[in-house]
C-alpha positions, 0 to 999 in steps of 0.5 A, a space after each residue: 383255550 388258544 393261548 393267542 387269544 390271550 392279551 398282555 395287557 400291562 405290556 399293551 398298557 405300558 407300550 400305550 403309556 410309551 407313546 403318550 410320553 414321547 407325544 408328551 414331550 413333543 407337544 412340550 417341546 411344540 410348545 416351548 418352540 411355540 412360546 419362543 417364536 412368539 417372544 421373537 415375533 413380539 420382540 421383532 414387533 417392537 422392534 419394528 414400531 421403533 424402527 417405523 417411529 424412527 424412519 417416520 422422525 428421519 422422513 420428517 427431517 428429510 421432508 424438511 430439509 427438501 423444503 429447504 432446498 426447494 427454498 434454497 432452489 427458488 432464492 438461487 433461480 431468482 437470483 440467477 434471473 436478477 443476474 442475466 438481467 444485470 449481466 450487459 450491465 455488468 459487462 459494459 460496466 467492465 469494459 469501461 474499467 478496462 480502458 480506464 486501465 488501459 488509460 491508467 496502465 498507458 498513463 503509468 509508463 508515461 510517467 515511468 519515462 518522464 521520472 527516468 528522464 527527470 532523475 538523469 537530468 537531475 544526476 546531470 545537473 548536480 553533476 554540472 552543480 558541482 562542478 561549477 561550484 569547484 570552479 567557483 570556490 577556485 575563483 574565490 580563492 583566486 579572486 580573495 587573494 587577488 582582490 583583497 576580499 574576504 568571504 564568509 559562508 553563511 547558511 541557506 547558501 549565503 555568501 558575505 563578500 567583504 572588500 578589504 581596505 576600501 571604505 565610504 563615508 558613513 560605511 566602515 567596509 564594503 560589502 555584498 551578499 549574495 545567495 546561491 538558490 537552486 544553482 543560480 546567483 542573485 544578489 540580495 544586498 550591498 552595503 553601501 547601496 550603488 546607484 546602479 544596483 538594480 542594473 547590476 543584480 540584473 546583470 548578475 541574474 542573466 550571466 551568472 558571472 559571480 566572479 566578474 560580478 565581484 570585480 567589477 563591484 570592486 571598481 565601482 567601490 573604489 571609484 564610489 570611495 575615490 569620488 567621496 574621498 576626494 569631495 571631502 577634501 576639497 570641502 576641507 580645503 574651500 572651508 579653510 580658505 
């Protein structure tokens, strides 16, 4: 009997016994691959129906706000239409405001040069104010002095001019009283009351000679005074005869 022919059947069984256990395994490990990848797949799958859930709200946001601004779009280019019509109005309108600016702007150095000249004249004539009002109370202090006059200022630019030791009937001094209104003399009263009052206040409005005014008052006074004076008398001496 040939040796060869005889088989080792236990190795022969445990080498079979060998490679199923090495398929075995790797059909388990196909396995294990297989169940991974489905959990991956299903797992992408969610995650891609929450990403198209999320794409779809943000394509409805967008959508919305594109109708937005189609709106938006509309209202401007009917507004842009609305304004190229009123644009030659808006124009013409501009150009009339411009010459009212111009007019007011040329108005405004008119006036600019009118208030520069008023304010040197003004300077000029409190300049001249004041020096005729020295003047005047050099006079005054002269003519007091002089004339036996006494004087008193008063408020509002009134001056009470007293005549010393001149008297009339009926008046226990002589007095005027003249006022000083933006520079200019007038006379408001006298006491007693000349004949020739009106013509004396207007004489003193057209010369402004207060001092001259004074003096020759005071002549008009004494010849008033001498006159009444010597009237009485002569009434006294006709009742004694």
């Amino acid at each position: 009997m040939d040796i060869s022919c005889y088989v080792n059947v236990p190795l022969v069984l445990q080498r079979k016994d060998n490679t199923l256990q090495t398929r075995r395994k790797q059909w388990e490990r196909i396995l294990i691959n297989s169940s991974r990848y489905i959990e991956e797949v299903i797992r992408m799958q969610q995650l891609t129906v929450a990403k198209i859930k999320e794409l779809q709200a943000t394509s409805r946001m967008l959508s919305q706000e594109c109708n937005k601004v189609e709106v938006n779009i509309y209202t401007l280019k009917s507004k842009e239409l609305a304004n190229k019509e009123e644009i030659p109005s808006l124009e013409s309108t501009i150009l009339e405001l411009r010459k009212e600016i111009a007019v007011e702007t040329e108005g405004q150095q008119d006036l600019l040069v009118k208030k520069s000249k008023a304010e040197a004249e003004k300077e000029q004539f409190q300049k001249e104010l004041v020096k005729k009002h020295e003047i005047f109370l050099k006079a005054m202090a002269y003519y007091k002095k002089k004339l036996n006059i006494r004087l008193r200022f008063d408020e509002n630019e009134v001056i009470l001019v007293h005549f010393l030791n001149i008297s009339a009937p009926g008046c226990q001094m002589c007095s005027l009283k003249l006022s000083n209104s933006d520079g200019r003399w007038s006379l408001l009263e006298m006491e007693p009351v000349l004949p020739c009052e009106k013509d004396l206040a207007e004489k003193l409005e057209t010369t402004q000679d207060t001092q001259g005014f004074i003096s020759h008052v005071r002549k008009l006074f004494i010849q008033m005074s001498s006159r009444k004076k010597k009237h009485a008398t002569e009434k006294k001496v006709s009742k004694k005869s």
